[in-house]
Each structure stands twice: as C-alpha cells, then as structure tokens.
C-alpha positions as CSV (number, residue, x, y, z in Angstrom):
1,X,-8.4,6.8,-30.5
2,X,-10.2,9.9,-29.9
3,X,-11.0,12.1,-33.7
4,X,-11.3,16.1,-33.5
5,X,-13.0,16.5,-36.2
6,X,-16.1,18.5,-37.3
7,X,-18.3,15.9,-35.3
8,X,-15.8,16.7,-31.7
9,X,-18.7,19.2,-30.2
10,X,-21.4,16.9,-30.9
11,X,-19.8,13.5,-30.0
12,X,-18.4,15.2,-26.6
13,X,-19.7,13.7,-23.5
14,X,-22.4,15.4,-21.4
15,X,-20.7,16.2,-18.4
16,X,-17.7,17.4,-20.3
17,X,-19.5,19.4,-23.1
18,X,-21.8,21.3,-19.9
19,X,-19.1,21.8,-18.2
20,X,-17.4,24.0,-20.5
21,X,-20.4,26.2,-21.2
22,X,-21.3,26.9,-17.7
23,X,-17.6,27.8,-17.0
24,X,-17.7,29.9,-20.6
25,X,-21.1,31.5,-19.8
26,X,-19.8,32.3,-16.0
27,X,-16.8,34.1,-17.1
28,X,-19.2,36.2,-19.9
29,X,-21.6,36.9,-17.3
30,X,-18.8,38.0,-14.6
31,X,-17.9,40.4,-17.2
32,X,-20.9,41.7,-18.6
33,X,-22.4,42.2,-15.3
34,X,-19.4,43.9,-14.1
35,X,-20.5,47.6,-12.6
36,X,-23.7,46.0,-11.7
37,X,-23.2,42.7,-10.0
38,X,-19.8,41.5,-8.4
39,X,-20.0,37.8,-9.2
40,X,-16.0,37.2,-8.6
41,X,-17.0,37.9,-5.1
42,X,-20.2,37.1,-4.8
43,X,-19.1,33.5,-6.0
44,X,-15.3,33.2,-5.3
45,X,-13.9,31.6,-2.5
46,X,-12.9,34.0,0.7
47,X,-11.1,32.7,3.6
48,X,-13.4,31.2,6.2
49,X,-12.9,33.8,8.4
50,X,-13.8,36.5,6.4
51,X,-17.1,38.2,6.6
52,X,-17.8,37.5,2.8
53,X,-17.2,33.7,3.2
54,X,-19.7,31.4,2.4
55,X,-19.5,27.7,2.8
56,X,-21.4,27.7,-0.7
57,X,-18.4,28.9,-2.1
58,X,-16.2,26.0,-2.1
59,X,-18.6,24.7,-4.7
60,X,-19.3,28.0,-6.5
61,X,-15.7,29.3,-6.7
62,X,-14.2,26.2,-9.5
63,X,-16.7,27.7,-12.4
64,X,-15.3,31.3,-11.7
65,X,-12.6,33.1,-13.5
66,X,-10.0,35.9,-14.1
67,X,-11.4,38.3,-16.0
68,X,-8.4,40.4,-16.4
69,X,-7.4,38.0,-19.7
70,X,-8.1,35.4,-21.7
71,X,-5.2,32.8,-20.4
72,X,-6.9,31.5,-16.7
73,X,-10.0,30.2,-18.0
74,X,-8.4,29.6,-21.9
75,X,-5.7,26.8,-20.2
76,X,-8.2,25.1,-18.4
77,X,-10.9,24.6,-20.1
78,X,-8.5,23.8,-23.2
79,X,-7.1,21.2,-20.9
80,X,-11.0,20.3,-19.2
81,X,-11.8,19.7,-23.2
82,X,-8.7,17.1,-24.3
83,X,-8.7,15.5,-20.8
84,X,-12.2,15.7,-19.7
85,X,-13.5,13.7,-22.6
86,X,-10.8,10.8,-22.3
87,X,-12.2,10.1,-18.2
88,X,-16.0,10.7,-18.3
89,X,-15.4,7.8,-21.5
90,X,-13.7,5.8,-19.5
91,X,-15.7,5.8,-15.7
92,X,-18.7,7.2,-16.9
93,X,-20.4,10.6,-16.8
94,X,-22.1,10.2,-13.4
95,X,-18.1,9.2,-11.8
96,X,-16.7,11.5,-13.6
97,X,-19.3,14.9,-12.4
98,X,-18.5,13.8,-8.8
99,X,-14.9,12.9,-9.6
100,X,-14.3,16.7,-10.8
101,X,-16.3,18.1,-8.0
102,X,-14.4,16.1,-5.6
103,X,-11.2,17.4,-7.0
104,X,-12.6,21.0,-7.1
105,X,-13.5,21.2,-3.5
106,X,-10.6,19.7,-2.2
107,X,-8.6,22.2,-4.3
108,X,-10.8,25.0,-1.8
109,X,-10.1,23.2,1.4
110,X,-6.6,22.9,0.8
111,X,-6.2,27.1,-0.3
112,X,-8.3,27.6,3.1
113,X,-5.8,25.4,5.3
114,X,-2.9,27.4,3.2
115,X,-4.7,30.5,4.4
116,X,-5.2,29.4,7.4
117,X,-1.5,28.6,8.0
118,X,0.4,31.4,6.1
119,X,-1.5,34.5,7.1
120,X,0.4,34.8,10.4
121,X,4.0,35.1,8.7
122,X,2.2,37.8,6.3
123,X,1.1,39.8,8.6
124,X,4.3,39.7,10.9
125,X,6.0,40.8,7.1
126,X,3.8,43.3,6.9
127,X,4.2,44.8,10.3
128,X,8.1,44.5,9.9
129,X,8.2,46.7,7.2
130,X,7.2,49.4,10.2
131,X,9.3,48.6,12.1
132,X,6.4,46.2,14.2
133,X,8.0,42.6,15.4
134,X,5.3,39.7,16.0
135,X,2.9,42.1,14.8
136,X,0.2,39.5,14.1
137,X,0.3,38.6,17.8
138,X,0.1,42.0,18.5
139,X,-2.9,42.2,16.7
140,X,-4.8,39.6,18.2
141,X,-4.0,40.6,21.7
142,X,-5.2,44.0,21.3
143,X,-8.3,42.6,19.4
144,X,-7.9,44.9,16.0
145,X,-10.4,43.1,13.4
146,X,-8.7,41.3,10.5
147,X,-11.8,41.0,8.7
148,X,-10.8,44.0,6.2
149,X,-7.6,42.1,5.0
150,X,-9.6,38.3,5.3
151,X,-12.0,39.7,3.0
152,X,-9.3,40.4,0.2
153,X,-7.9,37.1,0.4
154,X,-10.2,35.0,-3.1
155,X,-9.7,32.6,-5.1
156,X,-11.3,31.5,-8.7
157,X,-10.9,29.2,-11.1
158,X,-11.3,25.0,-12.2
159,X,-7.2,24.6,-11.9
160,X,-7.8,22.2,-8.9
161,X,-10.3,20.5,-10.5
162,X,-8.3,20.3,-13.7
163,X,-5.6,19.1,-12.0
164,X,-7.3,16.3,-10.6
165,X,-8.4,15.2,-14.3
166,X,-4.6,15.3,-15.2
167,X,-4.1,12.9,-12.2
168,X,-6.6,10.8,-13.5
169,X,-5.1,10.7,-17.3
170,X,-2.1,9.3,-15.8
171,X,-4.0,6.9,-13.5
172,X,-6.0,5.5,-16.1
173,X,-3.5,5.8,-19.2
174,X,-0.2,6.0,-17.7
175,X,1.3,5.9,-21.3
176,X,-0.6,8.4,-23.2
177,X,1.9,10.7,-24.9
178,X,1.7,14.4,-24.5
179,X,3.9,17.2,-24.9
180,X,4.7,19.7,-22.2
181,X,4.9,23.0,-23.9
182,X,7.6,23.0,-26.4
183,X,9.0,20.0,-25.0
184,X,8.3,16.1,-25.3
185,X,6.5,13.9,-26.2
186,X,6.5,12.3,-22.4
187,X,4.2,9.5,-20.9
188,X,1.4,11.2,-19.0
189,X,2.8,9.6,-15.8
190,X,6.0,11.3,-16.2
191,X,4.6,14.6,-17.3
192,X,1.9,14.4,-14.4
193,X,5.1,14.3,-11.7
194,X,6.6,16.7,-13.1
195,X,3.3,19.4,-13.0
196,X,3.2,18.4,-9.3
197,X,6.8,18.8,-8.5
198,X,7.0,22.2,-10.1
199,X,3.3,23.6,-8.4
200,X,5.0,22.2,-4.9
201,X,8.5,24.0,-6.0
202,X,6.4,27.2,-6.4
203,X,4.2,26.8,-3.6
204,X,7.2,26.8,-1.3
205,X,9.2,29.4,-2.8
206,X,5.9,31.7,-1.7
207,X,6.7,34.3,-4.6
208,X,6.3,38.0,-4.4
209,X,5.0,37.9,-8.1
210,X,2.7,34.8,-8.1
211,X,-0.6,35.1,-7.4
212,X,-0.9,31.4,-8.6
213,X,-2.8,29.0,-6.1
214,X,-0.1,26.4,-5.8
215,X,-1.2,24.2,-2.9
216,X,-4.8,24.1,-4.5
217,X,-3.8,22.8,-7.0
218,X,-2.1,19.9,-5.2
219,X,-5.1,19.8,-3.0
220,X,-7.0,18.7,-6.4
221,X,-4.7,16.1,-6.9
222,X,-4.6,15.1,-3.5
223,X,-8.4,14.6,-3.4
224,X,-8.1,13.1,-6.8
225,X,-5.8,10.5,-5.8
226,X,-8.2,9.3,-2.5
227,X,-10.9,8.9,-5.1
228,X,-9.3,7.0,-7.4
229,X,-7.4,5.1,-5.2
230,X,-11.1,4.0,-4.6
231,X,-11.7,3.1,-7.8
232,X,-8.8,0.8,-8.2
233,X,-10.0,-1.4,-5.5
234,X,-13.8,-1.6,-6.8
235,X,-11.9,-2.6,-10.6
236,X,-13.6,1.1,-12.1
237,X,-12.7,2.1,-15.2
238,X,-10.2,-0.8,-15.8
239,X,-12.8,-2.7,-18.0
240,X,-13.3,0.3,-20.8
241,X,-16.5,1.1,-19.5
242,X,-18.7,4.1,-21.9
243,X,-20.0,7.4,-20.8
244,X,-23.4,7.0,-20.1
C-alpha cells in the first residue's frame, strides 16, 4: 500500500521525484524566459522535414510544455506522480528512467510518421478551399518550399511517456482500482483500454478543434508495450523487486 502523507515527497523514488522538477522547472523557465529565449521551439519537436528539426528533439520535446495554462503539464505530472512511484518501486529506478524514455521517444516517432502521412490530405484541404484540387501535388511539382508551414507543425509535452506508465500500471497491477473522472472505480486494465480506445476514436475523427496529439500518445503505449513485453519474458518486476 502506498501512504501520501507528510513523508510522500521525501519517500518518492529518485527517478520519479527528478522527474517532476525538471518538467516543473522546464515549464517556469519556458515562461520566464519568454521575450528572450523561445524554448518551446528551441526544444519541442518539429517535423523532420522542417528547417527547425533537430534529432535532439525527440528527447528534448517530453520535458516541454503548454504554457498557455496550467492543465497540460498539471494532468501529467499529477498522473507521472501517482503512477510513476508505483513502477520505478516495482522494476527499479534504472528500468524505469529508460522505460519512460523509451515511451517518450516513441510517442515522437509515431507524431513524425502521423506527420509524415497526414500533411498531404491537409494541404490538398487547404488548397480546396481556393478552389486548388491535388494542390499538394501541385506543390511539389512546381518545387514551392514547405518549410514555412513544416516549421509550424510542434509538439510538447510527457503525455506519450505518461501513457506508457499507465500501460505499465495495468501490466504490472492489472487490478488496481481507479476512477476515471467522475466515474468508477474500474480495474486498471479496463480503464487502460478504454484511454486507448478513446485517444484512437479521436485520432481518427482528425478534429477541427483538437490540437491533442492522439497517435502519440498510442505511440507511447506502443513502445511501452514492446518493452514490457520484454520484461515479461526475463520474469522483471514479477518478484516485487525495490527502487534502487
């Protein structure tokens, strides 16, 4: 049983507890700096064919976050700080630092291949609304530079990463009981199916008004569940092993 008392801070594990301060001190820095130094895109992720890409930035872009209110980075590091704790305790700190990173960067691989996929059909939607058909084509074969719009395209935040962690509560405690929203209490396996089914519901219906990263998300999962499948076949984290 894990206690939340006065002691939670200090008792926290490592990887956990420095976690949440980088990502904390990140977000304070990206606005206290703002006017001075752009750190959302100095150190969020840009499509890979965008001048302002670097490969860096696959690692960089998980500690980032919205600045424009206090939900992004509140959510996840709310859920980095019940969930976190219950995996580094159970696989170890040193697992659980490359577990997260793991799930972070897959997160950015998988928003670069969505990218990578989608950004034809938005440009041909962008072209039709002049009256332009197959305008990305058009594009292309007259050699007009995309880098402008490329550029724009960022993305910020530990959601993938987070994911991943949730995929791992329901890995390694498939009966833990937690509440989604208002609703519940439901076994962390069934709760974990349906975060994924909804993120790939959303993802699909492509949204005018969501600016949500969807398929990163599943991409941290995805990751996630390679690693741990992993894990199951070396017997890891099945014996109650302690952060260390």
């Amino acid at each position: 049983m894990i206690e939340y008392g006065s002691d939670s801070w200090r008792s926290m594990p490592p990887v956990t507890k420095h976690l949440l301060i980088i990502n904390v001190l990140l977000w304070l820095a990206t606005i206290l700096l703002q006017g001075t130094i752009d750190l959302t895109e100095l150190l969020g992720l840009h499509y890979y064919k965008g001048s302002a890409f670097n490969p860096v930035q696959l690692f960089t872009y998980m500690f980032m976050h919205s600045t424009a209110g206090l939900g992004h980075i509140f959510f996840n590091m709310f859920a980095l700080f019940m969930f976190g704790r219950l995996i580094e305790m159970i696989v170890g700190s040193k697992r659980f630092l490359f577990y997260y990173i793991v799930c972070g960067v897959g997160a950015g691989i998988v928003q670069e291949l969505t990218w990578h996929f989608t950004l034809p059909s938005m440009i041909d939607s962008i072209g039709a609304a002049y009256g332009e058909v197959d305008y990305y084509k058009t594009v292309i074969a007259h050699g007009i530079s995309l880098n402008p719009l490329y550029n724009q395209l960022i993305t910020v935040g530990a959601s993938g990463a987070v994911f991943g962690i949730l995929l791992a509560v329901a890995f390694f405690l498939p009966n833990l009981q937690l509440y989604f929203f208002f609703f519940g209490p439901f076994r962390a396996k069934w709760l974990v199916l349906i975060y994924a089914a909804i993120e790939l519901l959303m993802g699909l219906g492509d949204f005018a008004w969501d600016n949500v990263a969807h398929f990163a998300h599943l991409g941290g999962m995805l990751f996630g569940a390679l690693v741990l499948l992993y894990w199951y076949r070396k017997n890891i984290g099945r014996n109650g092993s302690q952060y260390y």
